[in-house]
C-alpha positions as CSV (number, residue, x, y, z in Angstrom):
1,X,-42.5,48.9,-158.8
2,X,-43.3,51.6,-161.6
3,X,-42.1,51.5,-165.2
4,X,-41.0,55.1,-166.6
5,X,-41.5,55.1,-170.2
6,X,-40.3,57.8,-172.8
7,X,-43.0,60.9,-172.9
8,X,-42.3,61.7,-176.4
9,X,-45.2,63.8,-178.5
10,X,-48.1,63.2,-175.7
11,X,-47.6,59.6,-175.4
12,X,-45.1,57.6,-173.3
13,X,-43.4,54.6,-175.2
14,X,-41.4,51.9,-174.2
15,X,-37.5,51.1,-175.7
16,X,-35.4,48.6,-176.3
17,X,-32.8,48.9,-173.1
18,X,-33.8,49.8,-169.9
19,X,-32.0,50.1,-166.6
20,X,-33.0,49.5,-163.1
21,X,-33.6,52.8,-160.9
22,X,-32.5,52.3,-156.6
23,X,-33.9,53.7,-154.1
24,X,-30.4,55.8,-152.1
25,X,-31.4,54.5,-148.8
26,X,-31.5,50.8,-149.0
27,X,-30.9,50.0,-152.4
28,X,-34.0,48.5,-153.2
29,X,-35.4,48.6,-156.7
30,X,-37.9,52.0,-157.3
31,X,-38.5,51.5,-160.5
32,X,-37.7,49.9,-164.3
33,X,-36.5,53.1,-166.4
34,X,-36.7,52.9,-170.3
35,X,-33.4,54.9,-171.5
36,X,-34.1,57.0,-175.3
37,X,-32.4,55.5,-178.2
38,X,-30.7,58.6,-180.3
39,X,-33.7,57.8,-182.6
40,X,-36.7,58.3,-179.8
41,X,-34.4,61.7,-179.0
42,X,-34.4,63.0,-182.4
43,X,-38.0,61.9,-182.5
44,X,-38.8,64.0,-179.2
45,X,-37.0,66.9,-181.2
46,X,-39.1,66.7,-184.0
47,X,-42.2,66.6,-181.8
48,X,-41.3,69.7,-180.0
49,X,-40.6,71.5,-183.5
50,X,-44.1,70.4,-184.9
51,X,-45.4,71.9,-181.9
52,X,-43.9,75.0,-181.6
53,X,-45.4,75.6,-185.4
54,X,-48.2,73.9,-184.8
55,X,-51.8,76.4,-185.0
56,X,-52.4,75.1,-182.1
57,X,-49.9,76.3,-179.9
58,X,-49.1,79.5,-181.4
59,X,-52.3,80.7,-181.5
60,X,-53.1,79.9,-178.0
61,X,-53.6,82.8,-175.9
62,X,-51.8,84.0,-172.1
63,X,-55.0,83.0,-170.4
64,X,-55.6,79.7,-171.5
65,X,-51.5,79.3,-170.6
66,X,-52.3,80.7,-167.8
67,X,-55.1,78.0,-166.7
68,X,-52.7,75.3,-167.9
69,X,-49.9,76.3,-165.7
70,X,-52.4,76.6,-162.6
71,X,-54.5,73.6,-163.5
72,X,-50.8,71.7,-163.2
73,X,-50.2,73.4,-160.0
74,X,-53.7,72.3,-158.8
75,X,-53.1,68.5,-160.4
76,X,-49.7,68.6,-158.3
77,X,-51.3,69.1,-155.2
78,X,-54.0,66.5,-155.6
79,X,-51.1,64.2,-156.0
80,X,-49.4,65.5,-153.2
81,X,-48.9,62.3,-151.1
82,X,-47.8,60.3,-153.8
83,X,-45.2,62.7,-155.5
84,X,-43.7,62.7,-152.2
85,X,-43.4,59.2,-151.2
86,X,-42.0,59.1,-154.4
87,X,-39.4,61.3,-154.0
88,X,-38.3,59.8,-150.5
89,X,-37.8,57.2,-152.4
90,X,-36.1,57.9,-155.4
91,X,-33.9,61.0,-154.5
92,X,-33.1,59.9,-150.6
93,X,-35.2,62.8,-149.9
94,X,-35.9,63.5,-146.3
95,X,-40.0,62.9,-145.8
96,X,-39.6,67.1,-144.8
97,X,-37.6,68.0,-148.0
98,X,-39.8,66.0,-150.2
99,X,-43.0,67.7,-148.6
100,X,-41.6,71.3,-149.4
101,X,-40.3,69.9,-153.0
102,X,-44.1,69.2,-154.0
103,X,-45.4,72.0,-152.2
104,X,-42.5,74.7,-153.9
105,X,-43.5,72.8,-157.2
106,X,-47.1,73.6,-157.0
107,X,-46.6,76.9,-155.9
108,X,-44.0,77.9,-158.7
109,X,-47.1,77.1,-161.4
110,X,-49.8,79.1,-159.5
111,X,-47.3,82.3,-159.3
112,X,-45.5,82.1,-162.7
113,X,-49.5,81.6,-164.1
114,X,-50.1,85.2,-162.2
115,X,-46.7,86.6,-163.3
116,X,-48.0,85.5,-167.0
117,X,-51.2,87.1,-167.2
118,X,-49.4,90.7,-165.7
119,X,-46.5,90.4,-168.6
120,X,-46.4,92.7,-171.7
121,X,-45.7,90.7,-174.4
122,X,-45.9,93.8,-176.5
123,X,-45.0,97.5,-175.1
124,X,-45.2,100.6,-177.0
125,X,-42.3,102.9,-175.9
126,X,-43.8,106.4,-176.1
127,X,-40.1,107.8,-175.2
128,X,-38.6,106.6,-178.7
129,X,-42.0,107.3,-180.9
130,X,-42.9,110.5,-181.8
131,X,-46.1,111.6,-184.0
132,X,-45.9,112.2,-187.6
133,X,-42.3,110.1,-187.4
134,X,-43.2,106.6,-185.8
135,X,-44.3,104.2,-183.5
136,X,-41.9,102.3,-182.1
137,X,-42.9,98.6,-179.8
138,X,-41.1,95.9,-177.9
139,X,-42.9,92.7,-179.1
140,X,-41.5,89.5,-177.0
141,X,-41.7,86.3,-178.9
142,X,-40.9,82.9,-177.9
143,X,-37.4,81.5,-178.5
144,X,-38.3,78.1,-180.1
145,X,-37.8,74.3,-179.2
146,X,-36.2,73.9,-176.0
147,X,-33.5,71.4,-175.0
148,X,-33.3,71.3,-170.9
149,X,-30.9,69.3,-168.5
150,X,-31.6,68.9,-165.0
151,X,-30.0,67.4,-162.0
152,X,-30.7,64.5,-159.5
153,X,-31.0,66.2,-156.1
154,X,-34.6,67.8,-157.0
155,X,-35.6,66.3,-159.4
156,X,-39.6,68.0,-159.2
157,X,-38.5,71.4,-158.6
158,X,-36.2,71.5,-160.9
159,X,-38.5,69.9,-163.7
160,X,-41.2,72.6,-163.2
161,X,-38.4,75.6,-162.9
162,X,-37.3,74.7,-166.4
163,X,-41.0,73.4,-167.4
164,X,-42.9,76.1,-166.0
165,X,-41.1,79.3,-168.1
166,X,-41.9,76.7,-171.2
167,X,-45.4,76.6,-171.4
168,X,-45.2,80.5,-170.2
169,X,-43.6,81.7,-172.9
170,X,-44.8,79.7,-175.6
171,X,-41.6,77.9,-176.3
172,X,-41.7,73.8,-176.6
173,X,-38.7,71.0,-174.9
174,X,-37.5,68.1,-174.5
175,X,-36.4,67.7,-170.8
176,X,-33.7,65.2,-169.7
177,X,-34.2,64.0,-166.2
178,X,-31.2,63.0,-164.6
179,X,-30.6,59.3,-165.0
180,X,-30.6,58.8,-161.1
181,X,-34.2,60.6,-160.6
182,X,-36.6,60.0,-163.1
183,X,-39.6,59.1,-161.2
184,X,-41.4,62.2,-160.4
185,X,-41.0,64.4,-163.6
186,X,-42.8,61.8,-165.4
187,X,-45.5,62.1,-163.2
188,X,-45.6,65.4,-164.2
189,X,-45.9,64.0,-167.8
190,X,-49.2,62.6,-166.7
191,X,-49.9,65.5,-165.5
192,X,-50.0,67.3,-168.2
193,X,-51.3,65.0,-170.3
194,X,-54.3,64.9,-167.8
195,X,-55.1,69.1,-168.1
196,X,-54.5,69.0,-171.8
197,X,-51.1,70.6,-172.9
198,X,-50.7,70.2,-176.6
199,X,-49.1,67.0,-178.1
200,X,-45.3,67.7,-178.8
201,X,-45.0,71.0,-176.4
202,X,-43.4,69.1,-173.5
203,X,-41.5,65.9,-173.8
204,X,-39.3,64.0,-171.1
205,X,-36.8,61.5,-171.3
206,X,-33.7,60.3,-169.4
207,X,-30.2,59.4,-169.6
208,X,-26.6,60.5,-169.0
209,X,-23.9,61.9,-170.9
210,X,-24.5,60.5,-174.4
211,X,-28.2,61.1,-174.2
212,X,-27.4,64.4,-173.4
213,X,-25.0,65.1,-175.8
214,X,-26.7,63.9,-178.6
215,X,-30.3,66.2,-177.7
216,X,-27.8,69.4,-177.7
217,X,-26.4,68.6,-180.7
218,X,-29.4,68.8,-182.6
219,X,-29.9,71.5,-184.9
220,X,-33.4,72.3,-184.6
221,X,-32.7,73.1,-180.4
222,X,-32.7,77.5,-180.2
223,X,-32.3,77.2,-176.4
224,X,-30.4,75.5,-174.2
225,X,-31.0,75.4,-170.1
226,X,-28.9,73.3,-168.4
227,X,-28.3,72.7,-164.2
228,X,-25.8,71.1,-162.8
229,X,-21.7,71.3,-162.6
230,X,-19.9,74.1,-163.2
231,X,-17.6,71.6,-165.0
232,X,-20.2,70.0,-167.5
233,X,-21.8,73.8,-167.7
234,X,-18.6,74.8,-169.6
235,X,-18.8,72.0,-172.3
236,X,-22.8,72.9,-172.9
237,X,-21.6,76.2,-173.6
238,X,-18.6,75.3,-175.7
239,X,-21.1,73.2,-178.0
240,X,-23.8,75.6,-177.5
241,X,-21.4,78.3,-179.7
242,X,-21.6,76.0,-182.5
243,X,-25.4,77.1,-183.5
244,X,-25.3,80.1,-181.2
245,X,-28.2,78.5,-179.1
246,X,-29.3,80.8,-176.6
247,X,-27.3,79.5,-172.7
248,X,-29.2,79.7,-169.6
249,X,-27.1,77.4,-166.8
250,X,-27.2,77.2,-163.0
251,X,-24.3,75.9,-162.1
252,X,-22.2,75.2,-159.0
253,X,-21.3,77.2,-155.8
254,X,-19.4,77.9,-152.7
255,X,-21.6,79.9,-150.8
256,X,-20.0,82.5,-147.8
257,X,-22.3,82.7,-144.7
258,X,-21.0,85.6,-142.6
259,X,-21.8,85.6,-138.8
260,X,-21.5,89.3,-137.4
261,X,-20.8,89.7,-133.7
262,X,-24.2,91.4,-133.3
263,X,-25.7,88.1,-134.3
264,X,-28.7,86.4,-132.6
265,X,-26.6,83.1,-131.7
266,X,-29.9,81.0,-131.1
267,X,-31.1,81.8,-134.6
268,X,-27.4,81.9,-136.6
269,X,-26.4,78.6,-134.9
270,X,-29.2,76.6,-136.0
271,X,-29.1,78.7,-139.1
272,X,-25.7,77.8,-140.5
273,X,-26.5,74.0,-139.4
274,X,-29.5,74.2,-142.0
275,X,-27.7,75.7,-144.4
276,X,-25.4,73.2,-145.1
277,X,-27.1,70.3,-143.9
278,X,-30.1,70.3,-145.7
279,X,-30.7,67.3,-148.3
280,X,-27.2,65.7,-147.2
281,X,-25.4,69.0,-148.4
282,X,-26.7,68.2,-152.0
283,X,-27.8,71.6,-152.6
284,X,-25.7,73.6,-154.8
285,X,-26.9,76.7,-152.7
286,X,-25.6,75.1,-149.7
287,X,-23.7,77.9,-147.0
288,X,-20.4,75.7,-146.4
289,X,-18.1,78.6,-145.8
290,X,-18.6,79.9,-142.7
291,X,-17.1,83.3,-141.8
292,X,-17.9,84.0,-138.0
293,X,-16.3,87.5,-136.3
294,X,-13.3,86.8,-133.6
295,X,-15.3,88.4,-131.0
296,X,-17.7,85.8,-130.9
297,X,-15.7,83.5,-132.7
298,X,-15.2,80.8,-129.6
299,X,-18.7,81.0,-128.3
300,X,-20.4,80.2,-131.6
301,X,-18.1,77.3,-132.2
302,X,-19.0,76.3,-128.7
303,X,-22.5,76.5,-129.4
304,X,-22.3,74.8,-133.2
305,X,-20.6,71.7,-132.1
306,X,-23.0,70.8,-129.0
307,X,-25.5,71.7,-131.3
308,X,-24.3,69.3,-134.3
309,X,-24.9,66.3,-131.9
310,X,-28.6,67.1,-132.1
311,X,-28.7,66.5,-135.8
312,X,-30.5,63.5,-136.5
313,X,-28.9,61.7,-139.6
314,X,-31.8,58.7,-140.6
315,X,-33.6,56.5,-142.8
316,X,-36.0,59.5,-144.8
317,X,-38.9,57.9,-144.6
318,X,-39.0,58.7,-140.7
319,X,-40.5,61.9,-140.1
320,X,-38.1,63.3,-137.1
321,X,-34.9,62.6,-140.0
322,X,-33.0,66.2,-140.6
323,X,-31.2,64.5,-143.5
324,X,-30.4,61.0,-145.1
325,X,-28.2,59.6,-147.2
326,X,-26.0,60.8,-150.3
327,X,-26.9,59.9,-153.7
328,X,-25.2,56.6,-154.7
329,X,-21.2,55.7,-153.3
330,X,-20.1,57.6,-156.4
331,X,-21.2,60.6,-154.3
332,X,-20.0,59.4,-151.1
333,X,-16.9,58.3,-152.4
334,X,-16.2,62.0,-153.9
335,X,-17.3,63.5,-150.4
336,X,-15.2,61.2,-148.0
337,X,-12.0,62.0,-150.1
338,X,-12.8,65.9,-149.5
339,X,-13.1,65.0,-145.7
340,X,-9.5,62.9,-146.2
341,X,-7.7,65.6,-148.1
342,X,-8.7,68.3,-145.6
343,X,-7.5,65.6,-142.7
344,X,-4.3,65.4,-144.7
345,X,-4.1,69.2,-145.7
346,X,-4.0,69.8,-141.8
347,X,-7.1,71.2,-141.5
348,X,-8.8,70.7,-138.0
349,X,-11.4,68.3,-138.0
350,X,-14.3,69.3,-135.2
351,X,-17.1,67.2,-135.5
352,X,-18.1,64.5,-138.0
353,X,-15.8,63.1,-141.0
354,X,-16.7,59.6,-140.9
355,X,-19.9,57.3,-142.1
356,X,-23.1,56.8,-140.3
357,X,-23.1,53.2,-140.2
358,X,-25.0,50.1,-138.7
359,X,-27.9,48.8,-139.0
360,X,-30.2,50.3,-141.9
361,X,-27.7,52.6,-142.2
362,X,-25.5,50.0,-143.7
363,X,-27.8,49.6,-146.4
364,X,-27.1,53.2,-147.8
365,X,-24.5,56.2,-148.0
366,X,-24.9,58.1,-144.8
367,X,-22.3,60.6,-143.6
368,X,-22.5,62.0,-140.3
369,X,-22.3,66.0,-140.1
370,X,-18.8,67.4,-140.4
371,X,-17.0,70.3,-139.5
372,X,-13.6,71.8,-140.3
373,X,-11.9,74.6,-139.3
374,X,-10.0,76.0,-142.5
375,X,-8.2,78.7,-143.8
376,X,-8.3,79.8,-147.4
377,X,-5.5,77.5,-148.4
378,X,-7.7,74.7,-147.8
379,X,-8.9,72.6,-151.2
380,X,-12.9,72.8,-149.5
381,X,-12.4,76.4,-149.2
382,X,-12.9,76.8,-152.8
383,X,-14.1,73.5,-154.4
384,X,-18.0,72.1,-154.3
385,X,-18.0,69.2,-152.2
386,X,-21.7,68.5,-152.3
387,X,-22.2,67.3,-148.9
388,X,-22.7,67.6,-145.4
389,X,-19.6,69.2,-145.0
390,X,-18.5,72.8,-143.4
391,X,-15.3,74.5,-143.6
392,X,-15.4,77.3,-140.5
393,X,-12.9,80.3,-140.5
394,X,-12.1,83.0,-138.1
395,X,-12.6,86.8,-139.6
396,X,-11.2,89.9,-137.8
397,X,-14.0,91.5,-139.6
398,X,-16.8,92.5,-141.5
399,X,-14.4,94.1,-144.3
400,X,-12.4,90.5,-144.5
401,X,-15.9,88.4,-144.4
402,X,-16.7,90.1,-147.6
403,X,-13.0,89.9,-148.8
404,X,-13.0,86.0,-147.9
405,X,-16.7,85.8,-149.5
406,X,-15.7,86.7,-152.7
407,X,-12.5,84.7,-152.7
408,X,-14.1,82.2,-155.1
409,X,-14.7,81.7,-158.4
410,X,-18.9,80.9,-157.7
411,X,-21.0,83.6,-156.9
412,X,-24.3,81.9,-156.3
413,X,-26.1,82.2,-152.8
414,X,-24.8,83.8,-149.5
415,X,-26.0,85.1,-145.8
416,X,-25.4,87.6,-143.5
417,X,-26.8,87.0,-139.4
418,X,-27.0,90.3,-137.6
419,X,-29.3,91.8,-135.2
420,X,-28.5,95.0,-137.7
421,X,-30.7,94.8,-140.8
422,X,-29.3,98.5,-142.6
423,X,-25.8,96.7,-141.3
424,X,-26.4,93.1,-142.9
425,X,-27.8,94.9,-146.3
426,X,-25.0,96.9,-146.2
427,X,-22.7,93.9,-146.3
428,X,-24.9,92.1,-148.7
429,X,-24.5,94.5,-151.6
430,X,-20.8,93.8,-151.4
431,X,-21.2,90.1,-152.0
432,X,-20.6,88.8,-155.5
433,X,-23.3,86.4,-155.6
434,X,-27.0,86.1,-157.0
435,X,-29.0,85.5,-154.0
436,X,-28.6,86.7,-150.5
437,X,-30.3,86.2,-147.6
438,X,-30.5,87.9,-143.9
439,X,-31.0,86.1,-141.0
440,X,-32.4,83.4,-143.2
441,X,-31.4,80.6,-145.7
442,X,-32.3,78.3,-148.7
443,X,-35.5,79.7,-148.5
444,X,-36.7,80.8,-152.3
445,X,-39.7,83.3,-153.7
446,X,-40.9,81.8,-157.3
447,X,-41.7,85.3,-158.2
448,X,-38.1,86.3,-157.4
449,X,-34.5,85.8,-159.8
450,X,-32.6,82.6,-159.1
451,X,-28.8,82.2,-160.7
452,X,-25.4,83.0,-159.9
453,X,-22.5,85.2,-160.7
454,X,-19.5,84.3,-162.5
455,X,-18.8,80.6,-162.4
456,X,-22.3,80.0,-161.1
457,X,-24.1,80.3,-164.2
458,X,-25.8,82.9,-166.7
459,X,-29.5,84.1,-167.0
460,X,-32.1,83.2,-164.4
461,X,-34.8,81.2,-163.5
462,X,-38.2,82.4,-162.0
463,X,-39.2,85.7,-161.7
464,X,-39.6,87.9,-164.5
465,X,-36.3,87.3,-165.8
466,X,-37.0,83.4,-165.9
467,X,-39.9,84.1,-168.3
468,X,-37.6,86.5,-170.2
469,X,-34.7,84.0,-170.8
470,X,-37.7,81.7,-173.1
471,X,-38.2,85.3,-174.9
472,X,-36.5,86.9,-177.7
473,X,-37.3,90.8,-177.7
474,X,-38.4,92.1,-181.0
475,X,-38.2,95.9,-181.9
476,X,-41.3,97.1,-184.2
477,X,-41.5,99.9,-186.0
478,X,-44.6,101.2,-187.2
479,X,-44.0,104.4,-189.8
480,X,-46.6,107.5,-188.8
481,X,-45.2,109.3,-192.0
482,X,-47.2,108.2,-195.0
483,X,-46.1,110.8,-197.7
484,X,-42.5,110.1,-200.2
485,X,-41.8,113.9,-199.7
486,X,-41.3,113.4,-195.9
487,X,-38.4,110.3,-196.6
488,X,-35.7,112.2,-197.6
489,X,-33.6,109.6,-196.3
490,X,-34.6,107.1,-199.5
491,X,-32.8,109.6,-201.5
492,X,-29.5,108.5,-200.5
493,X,-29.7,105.6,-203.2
494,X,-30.4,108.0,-205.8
């Protein structure tokens, strides 16, 4: 059993309460979790701020960032077999999600390390200088100390998408972990530790509510990131107005996946299974609106729900498992009233709706893949259920897919299956969301935007503009006219 301490200025400390941390499958204790005092948090605060002005750190070049952010990745992979057993473990990961998690980790350090050492941090821009006038440059400088929030259901990822940008930019944090998954991101700690980052530049705690609200209201935090609900997103950003902290937050979705009639049936079948199915449906990504054309409409159905039954729901430590359980029965409880209120709302229930139960399956919160048919008037046509559950509507066509699509207040991911790409890309310009994908899903590029329109967040994470959001942009102007007859302007005060 592990003991996760406080990482608080380069050193992890113990506190005075603790809590014990389950493992989602069988309930069996993963670890003893120390939980920050408002003290330790205020101290992590401080830390971050003395490093942010610290010589140290400011003075440290993009190529020695650089090497940090790869030696990480590099440290990461070493550590490969055990981040992943431990994230089977602590997150109810699926052995074949937790493999990619570590793997997508490693791989965003590597790539944001390349991204770094291409950025201009300072650009002349010849088009507003002119000689014998001035010189005008775009300096970007880091935003400051850092306070980030991230979610249970990837806990790795999501530590190095918000650590990643930190260390990039120059900026310093204190990450919260998510009080159900703390086990992996304080490997992480170690793992900085090990390649040398700079006392104070990263710290990591845990909690829940309190311990979150009490980091944010800090006054020394310039930056907020924050993943999770669309709900709690809201709050951040009504405290966040108090000290105009700078907002990034990734928030929740409802994602539209649009079948076309020209679709490749072998390929969009299994691909709307994955893209709702994947990690229990605990992907806020997740496809679980399905728009299929009427011409096809009966055939695909056909095909889904003979090929549901071949989804194997087990205990994630088995490598032939396509998912395992939810969370905690806080989780289940929410999903399993979705499933009941669609029963009751009249919506027709294909495949699914009840718990996987018996045997070790009794020791967890499995739920067995659903599938509804629905119509727009249906509450999971437009709420996050978080779970391995699809709603399935009829479209006449293309034109209502994207109508239906963009029925919704989230805008975050979406996907288009056609045999047609110039017709799919067509379609996907239409959608009101941040990421789309053709004949594909879930996958992700690190050197590519992440976020969501409209109720799905603000800013973005990797790519370019994940750097950006850690940068303030600074405009410099350099005067090329050095004699007082050529400033007539500083005779307006005279």
């Amino acid at each position: 059993m592990r003991e996760i301490k406080l990482f608080i200025n380069g050193e992890f400390r113990s506190s005075s309460k603790t809590f014990t941390d389950h493992n989602p499958a069988n309930n069996e204790v993963v670890a003893i979790v120390h939980l920050p005092s408002d003290q330790d948090i205020d101290q992590a605060v401080d830390a971050a701020e003395a490093a942010f002005y610290s010589t140290e750190w400011r003075n440290m070049d993009v190529t020695k960032r650089a090497e940090l952010l790869e030696a990480i990745s590099e440290k990461i992979k070493e550590r490969r077999t055990e981040l992943t057993e431990l994230e089977v473990a602590d997150s109810g990961s699926s052995l074949r999600k937790a493999k990619a998690d570590v793997h997508n980790a490693a791989s965003y350090f590597k790539v944001l390390a390349g991204q770094l050492r291409k950025f201009q941090f300072e650009i002349k821009d010849e088009s507003a200088s002119k000689v014998g006038f001035s010189h005008n440059y775009k300096i970007y400088a880091p935003v400051g100390v850092c306070a980030q929030i991230i979610p249970w259901n990837f806990p790795l990822v999501m530590a190095a998408w918000k650590i990643g940008p930190v260390i990039a930019s120059g900026c310093t944090t204190v990450l919260k972990t998510a009080q159900e998954t703390p086990v992996t991101a304080s490997i992480l700690a170690e793992i900085m530790r090990e390649v040398g980052l700079p006392k104070g530049v990263v710290n990591i705690i845990t909690g829940g509510v309190h311990e979150g609200e009490h980091l944010l209201k800090n006054p020394k935090i310039k930056k907020v990131a924050f993943t999770g609900s669309t709900e709690v997103g809201k709050k951040i950003m009504q405290g966040a107005a108090k000290n105009l902290q700078r907002v990034s937050l990734e928030l929740g979705g409802k994602s539209a996946n649009i079948v076309l009639d020209d679709a490749d049936l072998s390929i969009a079948v299994d691909g709307a299974l994955y893209a709702f199915l994947y990690h229990s449906g605990q992907a806020c990504d997740s496809g679980t609106r399905l728009f299929v054309e009427e011409k096809i409409y009966s055939e695909f159905k056909e095909a889904l729900i003979k090929r549901m039954g071949d989804v194997k729901v087990g205990i994630p430590t088995d490598a032939n498992t396509g998912y395992g359980p939810v969370m905690n029965e806080k989780q289940f409880n929410r999903i399993m009233n979705y499933i009941n209120i669609s029963k009751k709302e009249g919506a027709k229930l294909l495949f699914g709706g009840e718990r996987q139960s018996g045997g070790e399956f009794d020791k967890g919160f499995y739920i067995k893949p659903t599938l509804f048919e629905i119509t727009p008037d249906h509450t999971i046509f437009n709420e996050e259920i978080f779970g391995p559950v699809l709603g399935m509507t009829k479209v006449k066509d293309e034109n209502e897919a994207i109508k239906l699509a963009n029925k919704s207040v989230y805008g975050l991911a979406g996907a288009v299956w056609s045999k047609n790409p110039e017709r799919a890309k067509k379609i996907a310009r239409q959608l009101e969301t941040g990421t789309v994908w053709i004949n594909e899903y879930h996958l992700l590029n690190p050197g590519m935007p992440f976020g969501g329109y409209k109720q799905s967040g603000l800013g973005r994470e990797m790519g370019e503009e994940g750097l950006k959001a850690y940068l303030e942009v600074k405009h410099l102007w350099v005067s090329d006219c050095d004699e007082r007859t050529k400033k007539p302007w500083f005779d307006a005060i005279f």
